[in-house]
C-alpha positions as CSV (number, residue, x, y, z in Angstrom):
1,X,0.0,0.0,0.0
2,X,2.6,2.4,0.6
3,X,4.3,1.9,-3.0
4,X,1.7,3.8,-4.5
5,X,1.3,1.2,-6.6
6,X,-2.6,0.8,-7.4
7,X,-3.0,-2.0,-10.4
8,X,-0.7,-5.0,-10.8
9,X,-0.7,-7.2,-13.8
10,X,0.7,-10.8,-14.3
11,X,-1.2,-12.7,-11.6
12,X,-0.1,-16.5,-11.8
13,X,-1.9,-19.4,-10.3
14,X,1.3,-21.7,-10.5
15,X,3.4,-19.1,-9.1
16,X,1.1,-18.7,-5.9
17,X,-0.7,-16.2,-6.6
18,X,-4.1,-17.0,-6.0
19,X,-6.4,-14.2,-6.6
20,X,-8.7,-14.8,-3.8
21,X,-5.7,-14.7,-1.0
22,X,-4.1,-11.7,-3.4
23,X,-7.6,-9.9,-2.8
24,X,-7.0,-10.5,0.4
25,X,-3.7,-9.4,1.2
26,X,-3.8,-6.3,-1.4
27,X,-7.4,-4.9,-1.0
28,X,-6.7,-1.4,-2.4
29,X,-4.8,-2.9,-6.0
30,X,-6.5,-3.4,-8.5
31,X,-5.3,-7.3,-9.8
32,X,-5.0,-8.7,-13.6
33,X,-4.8,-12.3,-14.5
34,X,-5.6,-15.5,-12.9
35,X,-5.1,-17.7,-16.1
36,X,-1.3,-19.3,-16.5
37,X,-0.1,-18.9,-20.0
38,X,1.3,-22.4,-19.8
39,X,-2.5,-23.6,-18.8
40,X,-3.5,-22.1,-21.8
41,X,-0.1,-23.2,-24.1
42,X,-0.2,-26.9,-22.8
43,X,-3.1,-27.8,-21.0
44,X,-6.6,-29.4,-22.1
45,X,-9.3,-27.3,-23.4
46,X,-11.4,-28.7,-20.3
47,X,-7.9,-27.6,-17.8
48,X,-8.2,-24.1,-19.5
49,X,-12.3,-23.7,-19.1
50,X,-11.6,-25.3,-15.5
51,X,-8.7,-22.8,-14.8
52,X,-10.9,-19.4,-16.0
53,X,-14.1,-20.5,-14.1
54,X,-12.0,-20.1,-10.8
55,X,-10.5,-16.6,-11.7
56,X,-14.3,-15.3,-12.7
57,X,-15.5,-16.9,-9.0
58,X,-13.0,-14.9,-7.2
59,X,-13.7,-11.7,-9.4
60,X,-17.5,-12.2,-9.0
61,X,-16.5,-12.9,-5.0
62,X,-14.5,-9.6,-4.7
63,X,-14.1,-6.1,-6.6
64,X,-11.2,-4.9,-8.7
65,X,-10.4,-8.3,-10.6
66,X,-9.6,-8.1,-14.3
67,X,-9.6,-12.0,-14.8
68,X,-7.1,-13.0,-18.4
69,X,-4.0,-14.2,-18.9
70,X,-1.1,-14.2,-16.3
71,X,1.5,-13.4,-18.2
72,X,1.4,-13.4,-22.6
73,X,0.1,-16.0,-24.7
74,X,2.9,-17.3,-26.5
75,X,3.4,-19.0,-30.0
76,X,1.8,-22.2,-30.6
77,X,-0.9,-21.9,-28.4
78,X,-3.5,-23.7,-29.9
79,X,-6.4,-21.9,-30.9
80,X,-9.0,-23.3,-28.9
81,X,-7.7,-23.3,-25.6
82,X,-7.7,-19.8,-26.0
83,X,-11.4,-19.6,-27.9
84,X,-12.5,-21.8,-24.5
85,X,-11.0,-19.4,-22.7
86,X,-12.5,-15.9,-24.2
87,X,-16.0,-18.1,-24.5
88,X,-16.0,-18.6,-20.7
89,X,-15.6,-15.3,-20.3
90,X,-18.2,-13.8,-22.2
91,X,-20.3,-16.7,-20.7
92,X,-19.9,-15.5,-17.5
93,X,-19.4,-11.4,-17.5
């Protein structure tokens, strides 16, 4: 809090950072991500629908959650995984 610092971007599940306990620990910063690129690079288009219905029930849970990608979606990514993911978030605005 006393950084100043009021939005911070690359959010990663596999690196711990949950977005319900970083809610919880930074409730005046605005947060952004919640989906690991390598969920969305390697995993199953059910491990990628899976992994962006539990960002969207912590941003729906708390305020100031911009739920996408933790980090950059990187070449050969296959094109669904990332269609499921942009679906599932229409879906469930």
């Amino acid at each position: 809090g006393a950084s100043g610092v009021d939005f911070f971007y690359e959010l990663d599940r596999r690196a711990g950072m949950d977005l319900k306990r970083m809610r919880q620990t930074f409730p005046e910063v605005t947060l952004w991500g919640g989906l690991n690129s390598e969920t969305l690079h390697r995993g199953t288009v059910e491990e990628v629908r899976v992994e962006t219905l539990t960002a969207l029930e912590a941003a729906q849970e708390f305020t100031s959650l911009v739920v996408g990608c933790s980090n950059q979606i990187v070449i050969g990514t296959p094109p669904e995984n990332i269609e499921v993911m942009l679906e599932t978030l229409r879906e469930h605005r």
